[in-house]
DRENDO-1510 file (C-alpha; in Angstrom, 1 decimal, always signed):
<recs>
REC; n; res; u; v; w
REC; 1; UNK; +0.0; +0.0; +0.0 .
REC; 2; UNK; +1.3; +3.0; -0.8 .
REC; 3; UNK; +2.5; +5.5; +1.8 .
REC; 4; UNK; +2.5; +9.0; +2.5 .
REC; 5; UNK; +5.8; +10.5; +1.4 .
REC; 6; UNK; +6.9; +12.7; +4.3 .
REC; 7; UNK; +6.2; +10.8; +7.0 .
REC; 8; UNK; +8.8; +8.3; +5.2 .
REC; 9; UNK; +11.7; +10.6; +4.1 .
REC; 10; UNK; +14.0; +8.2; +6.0 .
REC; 11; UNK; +13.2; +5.6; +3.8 .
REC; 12; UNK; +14.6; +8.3; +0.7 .
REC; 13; UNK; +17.9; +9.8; +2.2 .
REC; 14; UNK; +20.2; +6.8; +0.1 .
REC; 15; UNK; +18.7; +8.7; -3.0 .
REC; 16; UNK; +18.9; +11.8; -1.8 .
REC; 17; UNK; +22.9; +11.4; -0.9 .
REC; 18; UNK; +23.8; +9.4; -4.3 .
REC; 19; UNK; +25.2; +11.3; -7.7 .
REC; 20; UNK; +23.8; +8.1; -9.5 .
REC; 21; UNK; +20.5; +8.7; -8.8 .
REC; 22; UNK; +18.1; +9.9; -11.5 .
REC; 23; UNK; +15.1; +11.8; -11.4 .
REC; 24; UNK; +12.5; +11.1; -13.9 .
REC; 25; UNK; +9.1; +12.9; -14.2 .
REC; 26; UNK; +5.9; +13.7; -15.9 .
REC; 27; UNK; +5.2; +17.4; -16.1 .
REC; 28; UNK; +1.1; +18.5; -16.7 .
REC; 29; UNK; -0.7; +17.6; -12.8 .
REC; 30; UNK; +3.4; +17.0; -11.7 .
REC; 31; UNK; +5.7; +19.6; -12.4 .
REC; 32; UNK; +2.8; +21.5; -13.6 .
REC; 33; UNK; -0.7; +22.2; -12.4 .
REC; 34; UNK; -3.6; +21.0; -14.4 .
REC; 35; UNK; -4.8; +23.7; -16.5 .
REC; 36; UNK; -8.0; +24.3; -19.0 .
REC; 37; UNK; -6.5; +23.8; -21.7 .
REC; 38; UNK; -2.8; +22.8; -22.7 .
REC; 39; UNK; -1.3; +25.6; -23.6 .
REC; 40; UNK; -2.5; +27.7; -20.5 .
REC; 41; UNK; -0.4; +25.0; -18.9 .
REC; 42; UNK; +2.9; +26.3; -17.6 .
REC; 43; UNK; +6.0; +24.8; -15.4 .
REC; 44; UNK; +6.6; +28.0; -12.6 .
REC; 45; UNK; +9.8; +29.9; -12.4 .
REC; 46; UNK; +10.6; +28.1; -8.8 .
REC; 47; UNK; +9.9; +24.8; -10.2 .
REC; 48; UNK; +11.6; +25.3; -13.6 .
REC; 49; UNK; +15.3; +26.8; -11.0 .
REC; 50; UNK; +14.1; +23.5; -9.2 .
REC; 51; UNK; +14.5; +21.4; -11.8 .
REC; 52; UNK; +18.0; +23.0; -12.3 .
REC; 53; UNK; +19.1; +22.7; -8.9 .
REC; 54; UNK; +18.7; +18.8; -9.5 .
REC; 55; UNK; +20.3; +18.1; -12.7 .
REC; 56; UNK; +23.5; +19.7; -11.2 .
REC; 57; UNK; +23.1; +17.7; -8.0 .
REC; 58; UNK; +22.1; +13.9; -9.9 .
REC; 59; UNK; +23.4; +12.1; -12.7 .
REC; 60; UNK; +20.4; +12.5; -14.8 .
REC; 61; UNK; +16.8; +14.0; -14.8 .
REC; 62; UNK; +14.0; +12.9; -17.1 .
REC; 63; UNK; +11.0; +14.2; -18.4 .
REC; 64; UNK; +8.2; +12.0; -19.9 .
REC; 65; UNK; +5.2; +13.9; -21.1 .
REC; 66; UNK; +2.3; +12.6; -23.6 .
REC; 67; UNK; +2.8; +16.2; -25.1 .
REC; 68; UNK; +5.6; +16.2; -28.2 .
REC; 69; UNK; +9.3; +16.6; -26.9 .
REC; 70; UNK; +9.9; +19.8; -28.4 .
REC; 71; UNK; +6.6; +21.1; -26.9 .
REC; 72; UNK; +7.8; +19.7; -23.2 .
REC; 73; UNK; +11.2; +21.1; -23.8 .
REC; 74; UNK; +9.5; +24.5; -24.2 .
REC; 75; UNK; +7.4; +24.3; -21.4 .
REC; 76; UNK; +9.9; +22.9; -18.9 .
REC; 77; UNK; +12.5; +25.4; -20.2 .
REC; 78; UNK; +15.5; +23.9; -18.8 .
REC; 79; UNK; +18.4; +22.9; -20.8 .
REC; 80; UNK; +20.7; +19.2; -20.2 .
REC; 81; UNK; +17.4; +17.3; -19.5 .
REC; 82; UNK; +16.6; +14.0; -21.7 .
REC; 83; UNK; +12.8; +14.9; -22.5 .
REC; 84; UNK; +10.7; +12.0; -23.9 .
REC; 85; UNK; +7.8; +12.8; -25.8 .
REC; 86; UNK; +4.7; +11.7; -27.1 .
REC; 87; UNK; +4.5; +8.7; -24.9 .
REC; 88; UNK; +8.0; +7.0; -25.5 .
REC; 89; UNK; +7.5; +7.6; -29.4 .
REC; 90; UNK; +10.5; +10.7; -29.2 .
REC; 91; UNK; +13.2; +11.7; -27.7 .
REC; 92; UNK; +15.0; +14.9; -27.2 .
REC; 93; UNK; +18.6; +15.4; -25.9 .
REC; 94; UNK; +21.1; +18.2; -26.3 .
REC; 95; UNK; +19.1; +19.1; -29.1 .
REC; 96; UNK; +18.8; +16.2; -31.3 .
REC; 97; UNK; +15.5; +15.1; -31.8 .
REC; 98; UNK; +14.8; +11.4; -32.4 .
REC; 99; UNK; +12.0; +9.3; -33.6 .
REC; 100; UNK; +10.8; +5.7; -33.0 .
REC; 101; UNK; +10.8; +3.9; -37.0 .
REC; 102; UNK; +7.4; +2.9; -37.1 .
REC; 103; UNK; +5.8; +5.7; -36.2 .
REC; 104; UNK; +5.9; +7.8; -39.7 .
REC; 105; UNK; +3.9; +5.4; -41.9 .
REC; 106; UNK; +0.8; +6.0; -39.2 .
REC; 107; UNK; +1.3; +10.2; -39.0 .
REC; 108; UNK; -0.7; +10.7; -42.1 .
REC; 109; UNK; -3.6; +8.7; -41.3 .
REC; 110; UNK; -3.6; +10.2; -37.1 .
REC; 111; UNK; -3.7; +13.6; -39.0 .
REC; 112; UNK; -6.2; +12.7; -41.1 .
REC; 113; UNK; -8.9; +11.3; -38.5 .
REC; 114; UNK; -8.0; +14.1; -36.3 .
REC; 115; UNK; -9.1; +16.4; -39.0 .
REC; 116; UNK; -12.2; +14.2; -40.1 .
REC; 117; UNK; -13.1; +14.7; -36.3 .
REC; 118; UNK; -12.7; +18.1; -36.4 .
REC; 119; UNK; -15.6; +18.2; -39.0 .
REC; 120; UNK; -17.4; +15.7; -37.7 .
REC; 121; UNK; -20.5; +15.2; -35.3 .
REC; 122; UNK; -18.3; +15.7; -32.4 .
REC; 123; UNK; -17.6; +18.9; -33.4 .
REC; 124; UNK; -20.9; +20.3; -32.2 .
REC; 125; UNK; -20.2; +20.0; -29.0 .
REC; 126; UNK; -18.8; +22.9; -26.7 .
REC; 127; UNK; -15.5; +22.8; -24.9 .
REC; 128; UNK; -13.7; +19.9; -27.2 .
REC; 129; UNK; -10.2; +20.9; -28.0 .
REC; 130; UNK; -8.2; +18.8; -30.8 .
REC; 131; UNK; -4.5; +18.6; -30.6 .
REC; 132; UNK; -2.4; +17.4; -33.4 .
REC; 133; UNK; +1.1; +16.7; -31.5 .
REC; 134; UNK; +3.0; +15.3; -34.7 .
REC; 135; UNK; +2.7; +11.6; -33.8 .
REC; 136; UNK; -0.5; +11.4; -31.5 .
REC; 137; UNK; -3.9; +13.2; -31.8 .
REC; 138; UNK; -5.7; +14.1; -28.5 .
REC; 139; UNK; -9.2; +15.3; -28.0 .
REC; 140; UNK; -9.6; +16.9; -24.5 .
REC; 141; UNK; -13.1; +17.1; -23.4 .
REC; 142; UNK; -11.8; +19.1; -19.7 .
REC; 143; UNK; -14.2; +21.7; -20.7 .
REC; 144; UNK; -17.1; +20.0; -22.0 .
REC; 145; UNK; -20.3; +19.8; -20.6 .
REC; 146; UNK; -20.7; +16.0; -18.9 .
REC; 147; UNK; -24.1; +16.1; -19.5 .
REC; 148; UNK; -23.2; +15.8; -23.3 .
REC; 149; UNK; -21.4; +12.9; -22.1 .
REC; 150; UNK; -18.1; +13.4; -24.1 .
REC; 151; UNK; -16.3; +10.9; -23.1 .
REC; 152; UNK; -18.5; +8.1; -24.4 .
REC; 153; UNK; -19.5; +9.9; -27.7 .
REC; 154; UNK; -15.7; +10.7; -28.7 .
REC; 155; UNK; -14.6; +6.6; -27.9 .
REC; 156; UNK; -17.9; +5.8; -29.9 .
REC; 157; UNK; -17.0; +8.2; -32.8 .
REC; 158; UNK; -13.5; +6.8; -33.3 .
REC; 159; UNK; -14.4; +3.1; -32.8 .
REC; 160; UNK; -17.1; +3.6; -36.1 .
REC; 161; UNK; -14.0; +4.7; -38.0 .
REC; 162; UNK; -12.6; +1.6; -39.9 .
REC; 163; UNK; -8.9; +3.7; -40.6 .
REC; 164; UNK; -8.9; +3.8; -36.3 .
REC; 165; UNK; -8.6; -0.1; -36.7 .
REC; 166; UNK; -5.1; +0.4; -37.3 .
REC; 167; UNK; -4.3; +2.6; -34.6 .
REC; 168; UNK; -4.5; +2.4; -31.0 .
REC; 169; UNK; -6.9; +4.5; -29.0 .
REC; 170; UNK; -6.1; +5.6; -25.0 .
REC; 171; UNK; -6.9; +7.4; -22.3 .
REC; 172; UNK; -5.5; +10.2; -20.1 .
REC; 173; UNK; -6.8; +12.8; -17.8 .
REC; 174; UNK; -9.9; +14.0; -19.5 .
REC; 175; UNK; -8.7; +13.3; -22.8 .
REC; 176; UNK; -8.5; +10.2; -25.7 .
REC; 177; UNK; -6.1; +9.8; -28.0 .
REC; 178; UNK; -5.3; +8.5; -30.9 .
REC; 179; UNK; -1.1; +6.5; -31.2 .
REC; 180; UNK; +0.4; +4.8; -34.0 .
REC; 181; UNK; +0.1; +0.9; -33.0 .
REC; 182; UNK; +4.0; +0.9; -31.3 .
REC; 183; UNK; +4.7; -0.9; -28.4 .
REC; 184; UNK; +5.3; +2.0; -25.7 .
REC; 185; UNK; +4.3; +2.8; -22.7 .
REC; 186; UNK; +5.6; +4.5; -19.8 .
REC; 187; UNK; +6.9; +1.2; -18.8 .
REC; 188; UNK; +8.9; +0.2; -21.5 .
REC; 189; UNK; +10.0; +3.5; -21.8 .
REC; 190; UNK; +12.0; +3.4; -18.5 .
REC; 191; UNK; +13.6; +0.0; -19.0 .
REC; 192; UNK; +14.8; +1.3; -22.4 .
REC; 193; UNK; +16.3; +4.3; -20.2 .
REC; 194; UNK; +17.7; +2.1; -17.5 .
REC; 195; UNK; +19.3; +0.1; -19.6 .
REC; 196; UNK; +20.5; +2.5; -22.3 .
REC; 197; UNK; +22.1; +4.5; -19.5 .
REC; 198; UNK; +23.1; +1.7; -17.2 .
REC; 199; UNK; +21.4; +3.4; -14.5 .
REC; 200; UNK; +21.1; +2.1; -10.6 .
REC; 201; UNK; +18.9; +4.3; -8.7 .
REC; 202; UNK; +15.4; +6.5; -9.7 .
REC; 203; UNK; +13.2; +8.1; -8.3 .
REC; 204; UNK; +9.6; +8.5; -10.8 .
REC; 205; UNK; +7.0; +10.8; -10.7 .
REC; 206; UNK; +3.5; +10.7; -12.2 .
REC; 207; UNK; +0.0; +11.6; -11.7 .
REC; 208; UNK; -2.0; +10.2; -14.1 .
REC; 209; UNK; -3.0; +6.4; -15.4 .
REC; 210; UNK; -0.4; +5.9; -17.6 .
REC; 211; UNK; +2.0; +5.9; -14.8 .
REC; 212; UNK; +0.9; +2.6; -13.7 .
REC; 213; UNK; +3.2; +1.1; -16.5 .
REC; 214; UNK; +6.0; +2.8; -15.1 .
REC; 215; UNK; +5.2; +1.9; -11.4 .
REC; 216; UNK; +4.6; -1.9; -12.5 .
REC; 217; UNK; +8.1; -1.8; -14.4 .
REC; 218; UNK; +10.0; +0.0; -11.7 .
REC; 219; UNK; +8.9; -2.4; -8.9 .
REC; 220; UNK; +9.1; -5.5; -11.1 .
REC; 221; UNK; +12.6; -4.4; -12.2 .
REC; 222; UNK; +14.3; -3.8; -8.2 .
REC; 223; UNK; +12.5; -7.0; -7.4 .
REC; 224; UNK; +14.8; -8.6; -10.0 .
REC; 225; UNK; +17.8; -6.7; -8.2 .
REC; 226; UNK; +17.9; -5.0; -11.1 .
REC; 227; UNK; +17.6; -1.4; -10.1 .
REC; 228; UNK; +16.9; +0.8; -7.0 .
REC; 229; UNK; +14.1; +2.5; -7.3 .
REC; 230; UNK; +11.1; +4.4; -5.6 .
REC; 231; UNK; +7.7; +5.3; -7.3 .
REC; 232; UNK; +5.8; +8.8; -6.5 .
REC; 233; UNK; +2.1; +9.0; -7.4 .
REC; 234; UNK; +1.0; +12.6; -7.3 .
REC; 235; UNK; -2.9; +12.5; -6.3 .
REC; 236; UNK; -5.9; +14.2; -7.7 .
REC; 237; UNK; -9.5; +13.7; -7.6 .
REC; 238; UNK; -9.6; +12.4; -11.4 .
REC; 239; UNK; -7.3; +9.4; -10.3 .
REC; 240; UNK; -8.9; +6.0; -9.9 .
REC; 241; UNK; -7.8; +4.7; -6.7 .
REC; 242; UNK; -6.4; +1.6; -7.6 .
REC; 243; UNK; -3.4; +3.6; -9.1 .
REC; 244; UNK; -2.3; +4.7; -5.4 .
REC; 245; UNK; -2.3; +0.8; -4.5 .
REC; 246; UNK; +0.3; +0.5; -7.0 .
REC; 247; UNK; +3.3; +3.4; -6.3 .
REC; 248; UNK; +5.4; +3.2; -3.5 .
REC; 249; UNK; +4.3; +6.9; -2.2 .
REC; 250; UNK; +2.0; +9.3; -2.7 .
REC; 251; UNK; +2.0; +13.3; -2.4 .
REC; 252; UNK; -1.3; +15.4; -2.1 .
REC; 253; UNK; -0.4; +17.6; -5.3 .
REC; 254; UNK; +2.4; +19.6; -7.5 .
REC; 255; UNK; +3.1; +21.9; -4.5 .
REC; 256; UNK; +4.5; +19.0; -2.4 .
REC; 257; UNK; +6.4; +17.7; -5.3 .
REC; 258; UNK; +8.2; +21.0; -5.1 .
REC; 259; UNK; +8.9; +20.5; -1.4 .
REC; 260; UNK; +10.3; +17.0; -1.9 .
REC; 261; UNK; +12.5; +18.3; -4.5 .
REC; 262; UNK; +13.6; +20.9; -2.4 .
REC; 263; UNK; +14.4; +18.3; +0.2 .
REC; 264; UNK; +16.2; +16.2; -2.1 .
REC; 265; UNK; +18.6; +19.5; -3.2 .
REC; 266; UNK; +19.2; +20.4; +0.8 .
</recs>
């Protein structure tokens, strides 16, 4: 069962004391309040100085966001970090952008259902905002009515469309999305970075259902004696429960992240 983080900083202090640990985190409702609408979403000067503060102090600190790399690299504004974007699918470090191979065959076809959407019986209802991120399409329905129930009418829409066959369709935080068919998750995303960087001990952040990957991998992975490693599940109200069963701690929100990483730097 997951615990409440500061009443177990003890259990911390051999991350907090080691270069080799690595920080890796998700940045919208983790670094970065939960806003309207994406792009009123914004990482805060304190957190961004943070963030700085702790790539001088560990080895290594990581951002995974579902937005595109480049866009994550702009809102976390904070050079040296390897940002990983679009859900595994990119990756961004010292300025070199890369891509996972099987992605571009399936860009033209996200593109095209996103537009289709756009245009489509969806579109008549209020608050819907499309988001073409290069490789994944979301639809955020944060500012919809519920009443319309958006949710239900947006999975319905893109399970009528035969070209969505191909893809895969998730879920985030008040949003679906549409992903070229590629094996990554949040999960698969660390091991690749664990054992592309031979790393020992990390400390992961995330708030939202697609952390769960990461938190199964992590604690699967130390089991094995494979890594050393501690799981941080920020809460909200739009998280089921079952997800705080699974991470190793929990903090009530991105204003306690901040103090933990403050604790780490002192």
């Amino acid at each position: 069962m997951s615990k409440y983080l500061f009443d177990n900083l003890k259990d911390l202090k051999t991350f907090k004391n080691d270069f080799k640990t690595v920080i890796v985190t998700d940045i919208d409702g983790t670094i970065s309040e939960i806003a309207p609408t994406p792009e009123k979403a914004l990482v805060t000067t304190v957190m961004r100085n943070m963030l700085v503060k702790l790539k001088e102090k560990f080895s290594m600190v990581v951002v995974i966001s579902g937005r595109s790399a480049l866009n994550a690299r702009e809102m976390v504004g904070v050079d040296g970090l390897l940002y990983v974007g679009n859900h595994g699918m990119e990756f961004l470090k010292d300025g070199e952008l890369s891509r996972h191979p099987d992605v571009k065959k399936y860009i033209p076809v996200i593109k095209k259902t996103g537009q289709k959407l756009k245009t489509g019986d969806i579109s008549s209802m209020n608050g819907l905002i499309f988001e073409d991120k290069g490789i994944c399409y979301s639809i955020h329905y944060r500012l919809s009515n519920p009443s319309e129930n958006p949710r239900e009418r947006i999975l319905k829409t893109l399970h009528g469309y035969p070209e969505c066959k191909k893809l895969n369709i998730s879920e985030g935080r008040q949003l679906v999305e549409l992903k070229p068919p590629v094996s990554c998750d949040k999960g698969t995303i660390l091991q690749n970075i664990i054992e592309k960087y031979g790393l020992e001990k990390i400390i992961y952040l995330g708030d939202d259902i697609t952390d769960l990957d990461a938190f199964d991998k992590l604690k699967r992975m130390q089991n094995e004696g494979k890594i050393r490693g501690v799981s941080i599940l920020v809460l909200s109200s739009e998280i089921p429960s079952y997800i705080k069963e699974k991470s190793t701690f929990f903090v009530n929100g991105v204003d306690e992240v901040l103090k933990f990483f403050q604790w780490l730097f002192n």
